[in-house]
PAKE-413892 format. One record per residue (C-alpha): residue number from 1; z negated, y negated, x negated; residue in three letters. Coordinates in Angstrom, 2 decimals, always signed. Example, Ala and Ser with C-alpha at 12.3 -4.5 7.8 and 13.67 -1.06 7.14 Angstrom:
<nodes>
 pos      c3      c2      c1 code
   1   -7.80   +4.50  -12.30  ala
   2   -7.14   +1.06  -13.67  ser
</nodes>
This chain:
<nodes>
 pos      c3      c2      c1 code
   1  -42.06   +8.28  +22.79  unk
   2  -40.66   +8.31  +19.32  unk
   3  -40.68  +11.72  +17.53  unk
   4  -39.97  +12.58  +13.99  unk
   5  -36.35  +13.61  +12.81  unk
   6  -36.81  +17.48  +12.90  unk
   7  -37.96  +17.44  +16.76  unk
   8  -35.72  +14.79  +17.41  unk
   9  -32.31  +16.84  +16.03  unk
  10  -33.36  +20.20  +15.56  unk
  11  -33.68  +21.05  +19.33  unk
  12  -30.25  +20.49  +20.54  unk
  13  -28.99  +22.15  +17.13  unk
  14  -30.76  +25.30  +18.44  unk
  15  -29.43  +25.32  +21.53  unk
  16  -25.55  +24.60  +20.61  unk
  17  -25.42  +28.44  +19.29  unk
  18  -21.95  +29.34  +17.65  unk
  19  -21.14  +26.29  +18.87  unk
  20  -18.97  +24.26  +15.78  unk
  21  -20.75  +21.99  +13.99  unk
  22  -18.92  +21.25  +10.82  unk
  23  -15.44  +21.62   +9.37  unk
  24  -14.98  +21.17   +5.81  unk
  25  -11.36  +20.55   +4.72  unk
  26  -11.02  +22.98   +1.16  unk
  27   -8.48  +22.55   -1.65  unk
  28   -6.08  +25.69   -1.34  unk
  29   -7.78  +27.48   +1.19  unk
  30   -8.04  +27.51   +4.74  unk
  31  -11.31  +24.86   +6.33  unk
  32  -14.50  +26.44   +6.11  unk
  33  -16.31  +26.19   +9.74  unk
  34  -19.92  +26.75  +10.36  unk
  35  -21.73  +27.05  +13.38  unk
  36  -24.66  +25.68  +14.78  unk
  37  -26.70  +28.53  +14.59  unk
  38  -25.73  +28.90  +10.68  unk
  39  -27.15  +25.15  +10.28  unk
  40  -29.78  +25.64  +11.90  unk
  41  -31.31  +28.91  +10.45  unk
  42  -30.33  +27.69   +7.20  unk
  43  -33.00  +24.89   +7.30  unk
  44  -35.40  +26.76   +8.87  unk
  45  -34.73  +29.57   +6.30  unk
  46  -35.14  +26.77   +3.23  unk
  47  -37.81  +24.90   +4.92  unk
  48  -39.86  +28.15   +4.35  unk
  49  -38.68  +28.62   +0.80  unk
  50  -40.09  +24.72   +0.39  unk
  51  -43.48  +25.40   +2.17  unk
  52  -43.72  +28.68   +0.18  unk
  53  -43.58  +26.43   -2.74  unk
  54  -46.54  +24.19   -1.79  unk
  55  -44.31  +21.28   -0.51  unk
  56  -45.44  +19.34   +2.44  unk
  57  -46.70  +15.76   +3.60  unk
  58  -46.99  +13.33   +0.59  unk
  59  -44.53  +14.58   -1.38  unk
  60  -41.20  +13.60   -2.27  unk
  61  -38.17  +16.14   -2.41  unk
  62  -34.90  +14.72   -4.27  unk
  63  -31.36  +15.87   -2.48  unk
  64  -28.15  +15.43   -3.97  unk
  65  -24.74  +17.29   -2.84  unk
  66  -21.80  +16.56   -1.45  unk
  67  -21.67  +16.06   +2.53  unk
  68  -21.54  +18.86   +4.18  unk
  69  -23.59  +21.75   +5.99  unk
  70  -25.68  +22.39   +2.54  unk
  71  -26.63  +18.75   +2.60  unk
  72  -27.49  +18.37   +6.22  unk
  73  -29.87  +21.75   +5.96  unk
  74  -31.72  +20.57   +3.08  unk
  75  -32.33  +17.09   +4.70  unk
  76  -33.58  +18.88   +7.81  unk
  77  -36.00  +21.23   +5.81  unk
  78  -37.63  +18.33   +3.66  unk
  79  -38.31  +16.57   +7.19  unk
  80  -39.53  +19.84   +9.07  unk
  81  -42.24  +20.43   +6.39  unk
  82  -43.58  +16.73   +6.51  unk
  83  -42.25  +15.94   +2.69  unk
  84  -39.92  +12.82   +2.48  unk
  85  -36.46  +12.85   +1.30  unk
  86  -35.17  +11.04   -1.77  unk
  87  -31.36  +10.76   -1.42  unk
  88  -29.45  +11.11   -4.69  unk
  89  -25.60  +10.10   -4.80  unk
  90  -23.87  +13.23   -5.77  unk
  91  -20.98  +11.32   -7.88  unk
  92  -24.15   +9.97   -9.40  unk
  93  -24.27  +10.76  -13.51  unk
  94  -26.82  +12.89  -15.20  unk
  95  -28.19   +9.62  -16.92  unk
  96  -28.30   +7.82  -13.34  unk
  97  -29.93  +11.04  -11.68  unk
  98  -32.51  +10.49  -14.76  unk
  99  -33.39   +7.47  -13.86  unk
 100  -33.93   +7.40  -10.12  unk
 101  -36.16  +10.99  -10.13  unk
 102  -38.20   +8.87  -13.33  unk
 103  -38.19   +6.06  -10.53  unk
 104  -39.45   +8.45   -7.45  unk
 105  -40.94  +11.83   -9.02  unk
 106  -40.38  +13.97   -6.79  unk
 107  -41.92  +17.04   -6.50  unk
 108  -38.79  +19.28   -6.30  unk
 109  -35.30  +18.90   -6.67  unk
 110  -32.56  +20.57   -4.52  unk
 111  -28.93  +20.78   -5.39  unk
 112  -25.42  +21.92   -3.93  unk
 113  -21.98  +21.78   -5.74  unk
 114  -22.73  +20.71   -9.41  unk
 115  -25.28  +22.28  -11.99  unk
 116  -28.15  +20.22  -12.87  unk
 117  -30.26  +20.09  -15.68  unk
 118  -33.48  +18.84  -13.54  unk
 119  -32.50  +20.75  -10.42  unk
 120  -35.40  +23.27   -9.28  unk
 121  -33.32  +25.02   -6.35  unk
 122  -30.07  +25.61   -5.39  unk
 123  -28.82  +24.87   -1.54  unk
 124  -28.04  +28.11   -0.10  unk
 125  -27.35  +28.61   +4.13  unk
 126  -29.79  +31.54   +4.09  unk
 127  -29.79  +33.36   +7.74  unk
 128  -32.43  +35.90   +7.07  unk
 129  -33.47  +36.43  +10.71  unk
 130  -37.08  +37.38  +10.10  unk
 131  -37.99  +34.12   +7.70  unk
 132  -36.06  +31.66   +9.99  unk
 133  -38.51  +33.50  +13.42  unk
 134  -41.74  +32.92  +11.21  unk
 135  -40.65  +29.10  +10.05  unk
 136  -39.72  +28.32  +13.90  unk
 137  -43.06  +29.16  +14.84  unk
 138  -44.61  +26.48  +12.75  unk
 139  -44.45  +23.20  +14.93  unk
 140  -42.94  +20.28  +13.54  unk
 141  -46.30  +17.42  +13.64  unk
 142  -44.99  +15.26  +11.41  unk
 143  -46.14  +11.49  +12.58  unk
 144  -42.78   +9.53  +13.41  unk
 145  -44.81   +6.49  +11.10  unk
 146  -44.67   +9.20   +8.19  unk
 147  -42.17   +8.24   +5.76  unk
 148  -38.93  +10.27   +5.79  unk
 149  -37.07   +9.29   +3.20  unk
 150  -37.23   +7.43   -0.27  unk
 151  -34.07   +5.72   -0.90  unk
 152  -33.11   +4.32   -3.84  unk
 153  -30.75   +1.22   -4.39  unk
 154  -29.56   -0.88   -6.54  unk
 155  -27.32   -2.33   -4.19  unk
 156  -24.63   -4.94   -5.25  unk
 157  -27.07   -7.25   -7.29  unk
 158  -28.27   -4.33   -9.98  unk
 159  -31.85   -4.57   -9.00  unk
 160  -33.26   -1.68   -8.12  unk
 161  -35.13   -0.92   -5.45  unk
 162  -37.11   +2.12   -3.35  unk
 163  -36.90   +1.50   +0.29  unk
 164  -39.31   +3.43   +2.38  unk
 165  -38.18   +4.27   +5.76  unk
 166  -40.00   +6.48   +8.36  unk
 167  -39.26   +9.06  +11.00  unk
 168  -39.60   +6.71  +13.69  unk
 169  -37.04   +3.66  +11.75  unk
 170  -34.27   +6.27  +11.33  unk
 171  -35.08   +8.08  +15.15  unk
 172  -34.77   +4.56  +16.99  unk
 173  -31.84   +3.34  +14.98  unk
 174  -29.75   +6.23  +16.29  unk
 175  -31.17   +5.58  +19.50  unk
 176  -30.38   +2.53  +19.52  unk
 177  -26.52   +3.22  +18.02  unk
 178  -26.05   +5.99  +20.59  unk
 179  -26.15   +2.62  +23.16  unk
 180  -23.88   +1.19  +22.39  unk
 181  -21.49   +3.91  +21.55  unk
 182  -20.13   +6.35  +23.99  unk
 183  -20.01   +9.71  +21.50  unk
 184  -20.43  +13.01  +22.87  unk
 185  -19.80  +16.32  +22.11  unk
 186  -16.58  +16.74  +22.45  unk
 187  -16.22  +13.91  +19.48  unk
 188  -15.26  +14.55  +15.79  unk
 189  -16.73  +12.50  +13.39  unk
 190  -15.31  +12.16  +10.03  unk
 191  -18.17  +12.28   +7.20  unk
 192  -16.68  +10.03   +4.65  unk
 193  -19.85   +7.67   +3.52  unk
 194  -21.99   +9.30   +1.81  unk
 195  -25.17  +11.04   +3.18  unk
 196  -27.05   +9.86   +0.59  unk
 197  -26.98   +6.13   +1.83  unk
 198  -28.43   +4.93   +5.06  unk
 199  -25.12   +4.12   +7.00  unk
 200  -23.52   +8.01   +5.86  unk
 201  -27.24   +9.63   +6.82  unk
 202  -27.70   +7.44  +10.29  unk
 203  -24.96   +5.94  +11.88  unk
 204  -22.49   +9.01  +10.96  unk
 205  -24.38  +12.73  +10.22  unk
 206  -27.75  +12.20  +12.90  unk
 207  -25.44  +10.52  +15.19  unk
 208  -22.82  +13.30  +15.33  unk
 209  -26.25  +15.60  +15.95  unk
 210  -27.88  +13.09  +18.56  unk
 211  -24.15  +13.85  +20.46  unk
 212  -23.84  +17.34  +19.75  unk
 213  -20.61  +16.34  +18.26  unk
 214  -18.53  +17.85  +14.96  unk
 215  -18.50  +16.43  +11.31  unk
 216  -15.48  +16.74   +9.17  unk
 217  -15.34  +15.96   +5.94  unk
 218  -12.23  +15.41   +3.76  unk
 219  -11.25  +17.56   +1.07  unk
 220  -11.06  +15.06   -1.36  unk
 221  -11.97  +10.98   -0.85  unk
 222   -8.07  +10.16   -1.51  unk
 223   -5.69   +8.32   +0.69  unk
 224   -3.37  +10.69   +2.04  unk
 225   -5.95  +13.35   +2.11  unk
 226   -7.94  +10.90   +4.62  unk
 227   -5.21  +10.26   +6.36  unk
 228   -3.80  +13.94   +6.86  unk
 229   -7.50  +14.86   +7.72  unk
 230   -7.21  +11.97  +10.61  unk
 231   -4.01  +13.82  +12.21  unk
 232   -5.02  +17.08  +11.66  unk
 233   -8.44  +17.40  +12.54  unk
 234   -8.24  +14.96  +15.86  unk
 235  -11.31  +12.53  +14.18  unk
 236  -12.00  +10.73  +17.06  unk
 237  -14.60   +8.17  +15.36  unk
 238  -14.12   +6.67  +11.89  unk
 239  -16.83   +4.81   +9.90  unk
 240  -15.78   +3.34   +6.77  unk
 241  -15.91   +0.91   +4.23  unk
 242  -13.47   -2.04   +4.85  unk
 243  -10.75   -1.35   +1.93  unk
 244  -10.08   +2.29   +3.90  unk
 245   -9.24   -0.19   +7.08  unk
 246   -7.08   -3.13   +4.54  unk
 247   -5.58   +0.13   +3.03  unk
 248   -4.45   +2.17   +6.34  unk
 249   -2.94   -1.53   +7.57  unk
 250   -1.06   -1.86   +4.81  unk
 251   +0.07   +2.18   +4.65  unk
 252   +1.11   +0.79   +8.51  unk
 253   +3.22   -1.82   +7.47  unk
 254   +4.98   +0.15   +4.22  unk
 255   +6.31   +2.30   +7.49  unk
 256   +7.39   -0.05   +9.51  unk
 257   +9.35   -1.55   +7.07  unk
 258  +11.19   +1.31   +6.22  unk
 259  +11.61   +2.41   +9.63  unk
 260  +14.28   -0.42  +10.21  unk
 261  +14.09   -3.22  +12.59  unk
 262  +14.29   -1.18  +15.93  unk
 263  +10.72   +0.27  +14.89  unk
 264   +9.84   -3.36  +14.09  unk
 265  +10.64   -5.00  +17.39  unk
 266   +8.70   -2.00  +19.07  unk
 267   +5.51   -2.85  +17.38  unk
 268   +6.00   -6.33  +18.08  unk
 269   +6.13   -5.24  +21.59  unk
 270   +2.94   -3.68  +21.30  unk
 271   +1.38   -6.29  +19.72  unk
 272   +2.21   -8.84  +22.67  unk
 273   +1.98   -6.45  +25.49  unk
 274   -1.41   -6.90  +27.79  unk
 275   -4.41   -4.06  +26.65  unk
 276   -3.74   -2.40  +29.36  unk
 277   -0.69   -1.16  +28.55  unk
 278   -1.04   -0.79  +24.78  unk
 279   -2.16   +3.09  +25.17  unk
 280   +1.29   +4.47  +26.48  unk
 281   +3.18   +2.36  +24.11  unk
 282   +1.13   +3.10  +21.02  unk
 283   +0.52   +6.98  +21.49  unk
 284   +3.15   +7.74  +18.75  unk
 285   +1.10   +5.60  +16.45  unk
 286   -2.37   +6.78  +17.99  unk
 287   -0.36  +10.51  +17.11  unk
 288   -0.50   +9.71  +13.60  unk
 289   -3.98   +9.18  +13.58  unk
 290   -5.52  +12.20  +15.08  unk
 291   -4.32  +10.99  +18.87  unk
 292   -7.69  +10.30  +20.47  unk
 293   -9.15   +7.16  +18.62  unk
 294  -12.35   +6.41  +20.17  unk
 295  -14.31   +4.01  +17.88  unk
 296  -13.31   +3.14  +14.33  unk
 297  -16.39   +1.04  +12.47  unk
 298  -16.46   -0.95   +9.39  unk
 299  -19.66   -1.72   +7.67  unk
 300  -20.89   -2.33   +4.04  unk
 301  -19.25   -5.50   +3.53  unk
 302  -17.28   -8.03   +5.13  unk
 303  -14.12   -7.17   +7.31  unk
 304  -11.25   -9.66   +7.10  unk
 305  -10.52  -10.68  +11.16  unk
 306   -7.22  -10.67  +10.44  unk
 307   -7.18   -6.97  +10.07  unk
 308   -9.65   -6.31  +12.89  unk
 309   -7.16   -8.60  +14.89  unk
 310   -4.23   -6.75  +13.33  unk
 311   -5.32   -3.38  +14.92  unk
 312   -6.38   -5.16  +18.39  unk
 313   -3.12   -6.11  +18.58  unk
 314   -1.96   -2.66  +18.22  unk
 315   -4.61   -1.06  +20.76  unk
 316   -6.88   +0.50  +17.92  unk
 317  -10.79   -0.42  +18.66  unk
 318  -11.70   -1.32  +15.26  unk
 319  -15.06   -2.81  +15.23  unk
 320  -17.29   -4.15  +12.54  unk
 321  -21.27   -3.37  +11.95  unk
 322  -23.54   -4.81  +10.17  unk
 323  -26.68   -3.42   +8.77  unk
 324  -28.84   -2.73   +5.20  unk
 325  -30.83   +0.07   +3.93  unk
 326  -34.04   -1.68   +4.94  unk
 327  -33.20   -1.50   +8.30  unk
 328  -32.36   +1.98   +8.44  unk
 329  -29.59   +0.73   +8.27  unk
 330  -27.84   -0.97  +11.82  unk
 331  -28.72   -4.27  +13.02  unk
 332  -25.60   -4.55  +14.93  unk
 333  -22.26   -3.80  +16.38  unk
 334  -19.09   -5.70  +17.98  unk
 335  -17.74   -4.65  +21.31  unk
 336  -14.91   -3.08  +21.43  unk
 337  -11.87   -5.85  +21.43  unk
 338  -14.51   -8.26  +20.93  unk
 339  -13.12  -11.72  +21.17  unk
 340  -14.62  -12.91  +18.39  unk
 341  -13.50  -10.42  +15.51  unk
 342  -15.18  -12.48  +12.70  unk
 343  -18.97  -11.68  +14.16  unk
 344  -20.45   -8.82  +13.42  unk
 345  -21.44   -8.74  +17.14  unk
 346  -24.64   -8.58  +19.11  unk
 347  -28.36   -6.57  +18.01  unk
 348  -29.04   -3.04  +18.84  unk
 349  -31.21   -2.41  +21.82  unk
 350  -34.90   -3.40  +20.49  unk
 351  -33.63   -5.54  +17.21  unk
 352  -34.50   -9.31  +17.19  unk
 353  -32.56  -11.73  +15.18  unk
 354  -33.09  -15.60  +14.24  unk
 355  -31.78  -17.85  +11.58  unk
 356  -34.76  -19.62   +9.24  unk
 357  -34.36  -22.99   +8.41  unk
 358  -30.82  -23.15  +10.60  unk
 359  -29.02  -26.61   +8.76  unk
 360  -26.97  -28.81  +10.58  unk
 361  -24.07  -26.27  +11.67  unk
 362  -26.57  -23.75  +12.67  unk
 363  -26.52  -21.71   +9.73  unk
 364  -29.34  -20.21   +7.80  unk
 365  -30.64  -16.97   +6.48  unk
 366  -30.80  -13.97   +8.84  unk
 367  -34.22  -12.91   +9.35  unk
 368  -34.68   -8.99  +11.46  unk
 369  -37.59   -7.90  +13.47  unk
 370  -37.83   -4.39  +15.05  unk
 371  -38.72   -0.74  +15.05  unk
 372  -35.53   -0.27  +12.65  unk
 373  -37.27   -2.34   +9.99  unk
 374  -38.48   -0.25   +6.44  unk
 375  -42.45   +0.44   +5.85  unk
 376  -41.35   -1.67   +2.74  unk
 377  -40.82   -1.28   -0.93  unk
 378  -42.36   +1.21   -3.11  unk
 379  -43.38   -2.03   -5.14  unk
 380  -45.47   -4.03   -2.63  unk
 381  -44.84   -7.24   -4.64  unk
 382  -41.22   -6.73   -3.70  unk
 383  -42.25   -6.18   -0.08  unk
 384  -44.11   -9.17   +0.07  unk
 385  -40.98  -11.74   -1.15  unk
 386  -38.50   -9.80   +1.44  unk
 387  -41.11  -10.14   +4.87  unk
 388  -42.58  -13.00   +6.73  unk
 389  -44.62  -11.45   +8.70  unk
 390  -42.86   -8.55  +10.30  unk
 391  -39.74  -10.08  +10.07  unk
 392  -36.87   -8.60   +7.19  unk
 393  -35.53  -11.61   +5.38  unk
 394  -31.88  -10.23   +4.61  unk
 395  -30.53  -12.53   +2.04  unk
 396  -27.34  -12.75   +4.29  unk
 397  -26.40  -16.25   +5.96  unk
 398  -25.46  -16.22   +9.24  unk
 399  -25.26  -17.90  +12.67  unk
 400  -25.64  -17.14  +15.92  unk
 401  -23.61  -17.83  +18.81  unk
 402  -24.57  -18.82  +22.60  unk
 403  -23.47  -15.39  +23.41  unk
 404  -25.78  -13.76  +20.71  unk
 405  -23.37  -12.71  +18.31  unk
 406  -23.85  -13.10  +14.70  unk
 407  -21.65  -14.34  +12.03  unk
 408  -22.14  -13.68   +8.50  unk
 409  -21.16  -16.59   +6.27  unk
 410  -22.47  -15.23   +2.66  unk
 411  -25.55  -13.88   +0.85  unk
 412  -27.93  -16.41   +0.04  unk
 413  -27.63  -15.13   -3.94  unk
 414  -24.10  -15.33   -3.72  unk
 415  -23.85  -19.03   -2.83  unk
 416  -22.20  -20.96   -4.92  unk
 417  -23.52  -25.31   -5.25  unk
 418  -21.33  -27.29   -6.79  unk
 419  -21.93  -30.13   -9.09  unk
 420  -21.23  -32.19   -6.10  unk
 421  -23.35  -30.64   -3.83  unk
 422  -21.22  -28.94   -1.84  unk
 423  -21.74  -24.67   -0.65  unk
 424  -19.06  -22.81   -1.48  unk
 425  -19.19  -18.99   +0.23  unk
 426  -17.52  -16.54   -1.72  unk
 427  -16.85  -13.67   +0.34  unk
 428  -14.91  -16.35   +2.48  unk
 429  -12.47  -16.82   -0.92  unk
 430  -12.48  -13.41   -1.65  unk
 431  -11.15  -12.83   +1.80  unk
 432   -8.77  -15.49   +2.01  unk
 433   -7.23  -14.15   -1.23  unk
 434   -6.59  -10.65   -0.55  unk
 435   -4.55  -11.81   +2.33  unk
 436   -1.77  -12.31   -0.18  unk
 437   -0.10   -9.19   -0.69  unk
 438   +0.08   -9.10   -4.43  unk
 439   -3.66   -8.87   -4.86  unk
 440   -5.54   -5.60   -4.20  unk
 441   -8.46   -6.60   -4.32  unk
 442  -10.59  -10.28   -5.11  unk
 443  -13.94  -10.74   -6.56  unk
 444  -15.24  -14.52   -6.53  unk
 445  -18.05  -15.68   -8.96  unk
 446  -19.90  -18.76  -10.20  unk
 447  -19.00  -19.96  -13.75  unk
 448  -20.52  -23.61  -14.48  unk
 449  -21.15  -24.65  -11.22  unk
 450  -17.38  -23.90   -9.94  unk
 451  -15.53  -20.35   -8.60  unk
 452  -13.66  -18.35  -10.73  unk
 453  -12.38  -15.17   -9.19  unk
 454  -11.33  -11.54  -10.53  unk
 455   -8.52  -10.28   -9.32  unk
 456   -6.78   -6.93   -9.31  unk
 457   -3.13   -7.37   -8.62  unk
 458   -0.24   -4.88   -6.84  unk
 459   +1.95   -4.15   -9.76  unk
 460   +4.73   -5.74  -11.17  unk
 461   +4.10   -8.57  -13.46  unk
 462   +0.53   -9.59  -12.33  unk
 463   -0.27  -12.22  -14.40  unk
 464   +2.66  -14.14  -13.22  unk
 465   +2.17  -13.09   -9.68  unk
 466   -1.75  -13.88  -10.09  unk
 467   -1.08  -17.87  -11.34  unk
 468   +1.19  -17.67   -8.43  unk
 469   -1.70  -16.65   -5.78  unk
 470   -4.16  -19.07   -7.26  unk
 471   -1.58  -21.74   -7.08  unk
 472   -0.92  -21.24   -2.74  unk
 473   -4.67  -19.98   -2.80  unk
 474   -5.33  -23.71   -3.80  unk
 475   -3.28  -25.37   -1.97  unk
 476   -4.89  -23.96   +1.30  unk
 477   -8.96  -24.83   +0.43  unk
 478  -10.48  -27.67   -0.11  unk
 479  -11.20  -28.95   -3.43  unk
 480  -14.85  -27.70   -4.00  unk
 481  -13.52  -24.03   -2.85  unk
 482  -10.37  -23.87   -5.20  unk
 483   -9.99  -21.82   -8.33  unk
 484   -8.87  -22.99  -12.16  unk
 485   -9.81  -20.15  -13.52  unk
 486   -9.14  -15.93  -13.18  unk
 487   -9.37  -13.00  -14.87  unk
 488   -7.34   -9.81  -14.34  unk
 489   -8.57   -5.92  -14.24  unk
 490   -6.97   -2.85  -12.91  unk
 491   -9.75   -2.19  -10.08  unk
 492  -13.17   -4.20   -9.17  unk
 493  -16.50   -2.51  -10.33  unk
 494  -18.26   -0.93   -6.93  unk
 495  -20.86   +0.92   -5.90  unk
 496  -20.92   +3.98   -4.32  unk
 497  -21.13   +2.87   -1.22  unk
 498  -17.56   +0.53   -1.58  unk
 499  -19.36   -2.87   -2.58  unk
 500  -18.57   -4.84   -5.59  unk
 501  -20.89   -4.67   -8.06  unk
 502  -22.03   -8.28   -8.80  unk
 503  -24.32   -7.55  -11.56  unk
 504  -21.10   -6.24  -13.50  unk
 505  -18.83   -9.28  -12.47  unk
 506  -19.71  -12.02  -15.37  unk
 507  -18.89   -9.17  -18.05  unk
 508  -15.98   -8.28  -16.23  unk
 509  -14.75  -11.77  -16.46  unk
 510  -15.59  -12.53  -19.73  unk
 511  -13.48   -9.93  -21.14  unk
 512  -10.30   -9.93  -18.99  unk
 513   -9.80  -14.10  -18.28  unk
 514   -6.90  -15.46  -18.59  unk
 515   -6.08  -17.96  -20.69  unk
 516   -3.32  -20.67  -19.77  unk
</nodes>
């Protein structure tokens, strides 16, 4: 039977003792460690301080601090007194804070790392012995149909929205993850999404719990910090955005080059050499990146095959996942070396797909049924446009294969109909231009019925280089998918979370086109 998130986690917390339970990588100083036991009599310690305050079911307690022990103590606290969690990005701005606590009012605020001009308490790992015995003999009854947290998104379109997910949609989603993964405690996880969206809370912090496993997080989100922290701290599974995965390739390839061509005609006998084998010839490579690679995951947006197929080739199981805040947040997950690197592979355990109104190639928009699936909207009229029934219309178009995977083509607000008539996917562009090496990063948009793309280009002289792309872009794409007009900026608008920002694209455009 489904339980809430406190019985579900804090159990095997208790019992892991001084066990290690987080590693946080600090600026100057040697890591900062804390135990299990720490962790877990710091939430019991704050949950008291919350109940003493009169918090409990119904209300809403906002959290924003950096991942870390801090965070993962206050999370547990708001769920062990019954109140649900509101999630606040910790890079967020005062202004933005502002708005989502006007959005949510919650009862209390609780903050780590930053001073706050609405924050009510301060995250401290308390260990006072006799409030943590008196909090633990409280039982946890929270219903697993209460809701658990209050997450607020604005996601890549600007609208914002309050997804309401319960105990039970976050407990079966890791569940259901832990399936298909083979984590377990002897595993380091590396905490680089942020808690404070669904994919950071679920698939990386309660997951690492479910499997009595370690978080690390990096000392800063930088490049060669994330990469030291890789070798250093033996992460055995990554989940990240896709750029981290685009990035470490091309970090890959900037060595091999300069290696010479004896270090060239070695990789290119790993590439070609059967999977068996690929281990012992790759362990100076697996070396560099912390030696045991278990499971590296993209999710948030679209992973190019050609880099999943890129690391395959070198005996690194990158896979890609696919999931949204509503559904708390992971529909599903490839196999490892999945033959098929452009799906997004099959459902969890317990999550039903199907494609409405499939046209004549078999594509449609993905609709999701399951226990995974949100109570809804804080705005029910927003609720009742994204269900049919109880199944989550995602927005996304997809197909599905005879073997059950899925295949993501677009968004359903992203496509693009020409004059013509004819679809025209973006993120399919966007990926198709980013395999040039001069461009950093592609954003494609519609402008008059047609695609125009943003582009942010690798140095050099990039307007020269960027009429150059366009011009071999075109020349590979039909002629309702090519491009007549760009504009160029240093770095695309995202969220926090790694997507593009769509809402932000037409202004970007319209002050950085080129004119020819």
């Amino acid at each position: 039977m489904t339980d809430n998130i406190w019985n579900f986690i804090a159990p095997a917390l208790r019992q892991r003792g001084d066990n290690l339970v987080w590693i946080c990588r600090q600026s100057g100083a040697s890591n900062r460690e804390v135990q299990a036991s720490t962790l877990y009599a710091g939430a019991l310690n704050l949950a008291a301080d919350l109940r003493a305050r009169g918090i409990g079911a119904g209300d809403a307690v906002a959290l924003t601090a950096d991942n870390g022990p801090e965070w993962t103590a206050a999370a547990l606290a708001i769920w062990k007194v019954g109140a649900a969690m509101v999630p606040v990005h910790s890079g967020s701005s005062e202004h933005e804070i502002e708005v989502q606590l006007a959005a949510v009012k919650p009862a209390l605020v609780l903050s780590a790392g930053r001073a706050l001009t609405n924050a009510d308490l301060p995250i401290t790992l308390n260990t006072d012995a006799a409030v943590m015995a008196a909090e633990e003999a409280i039982a946890c009854e929270v219903s697993p149909a209460a809701e658990a947290c209050l997450i607020y998104t604005s996601g890549s379109t600007g609208q914002p929205k309050i997804v309401r997910l319960s105990h039970a949609n976050i407990v079966c989603n890791v569940e259901a993850s832990a399936a298909v993964t083979d984590a377990d405690d002897s595993d380091r996880f590396f905490a680089l999404l942020p808690f404070s969206h669904a994919m950071g809370m679920t698939g990386v912090l309660l997951l690492a719990l479910y499997h009595g496993a370690i978080l690390v997080s990096p000392r800063v989100l930088a490049a060669a910090e994330i990469l030291a922290a890789l070798e250093e701290e033996h992460i055995t599974v990554l989940v990240a955005v896709p750029r981290l995965f685009r990035n470490v390739m091309l970090g890959i390839e900037k060595k091999i080059a300069a290696a010479g061509p004896g270090m060239k005609a070695f990789v290119g006998l790993i590439r070609i050499c059967p999977q068996g084998l690929k281990p012992a010839l790759n362990a100076p490579l697996r070396k560099r990146f912390g030696g045991n690679i278990k499971d590296w995951v993209s999710g948030g947006s679209r992973l190019d095959p050609e880099i999943t197929r890129y690391f395959h080739a070198l005996g690194i199981p990158v896979r890609q996942g696919y999931g949204l805040t509503e559904t708390a947040p992971v529909v599903s997950l490839q196999e490892r070396y999945d033959s098929a690197p452009d799906s997004v592979g099959k459902p969890l355990p317990g999550v039903e797909v199907r494609i409405e109104n499939p046209d004549e190639s078999g594509s449609g928009e993905l609709l999701v049924r399951g226990p995974n699936v949100m109570l809804g909207y804080t705005d029910p009229a927003l609720t009742a446009e994204a269900m049919i029934e109880d199944w989550y219309r995602t927005g996304d178009i997809a197909r599905i294969d005879a073997q059950g995977r899925i295949t993501l083509t677009g968004r359903s607000k992203r496509l693009i109909i020409t004059d013509a008539g004819k679809n025209v996917y973006p993120e399919e562009l966007e990926t198709l231009l980013e395999r040039d090496s001069a461009v950093t990063e592609a954003a494609v948009l519609e402008l008059d019925a047609r695609p125009v793309a943003v582009l942010a280009m690798a140095g050099g002289t990039p307007e020269t280089e960027a009429q150059r792309v366009i011009r071999d872009f075109n020349q590979l794409v039909s002629s309702h998918n090519q491009i007549s007009r760009f504009a160029l900026i240093e770095e695309l608008p995202r969220t926090p979370l790694g997507k593009i920002a769509l809402h932000k694209l037409p202004q970007f455009f319209q002050q950085h086109e080129i004119t020819r």
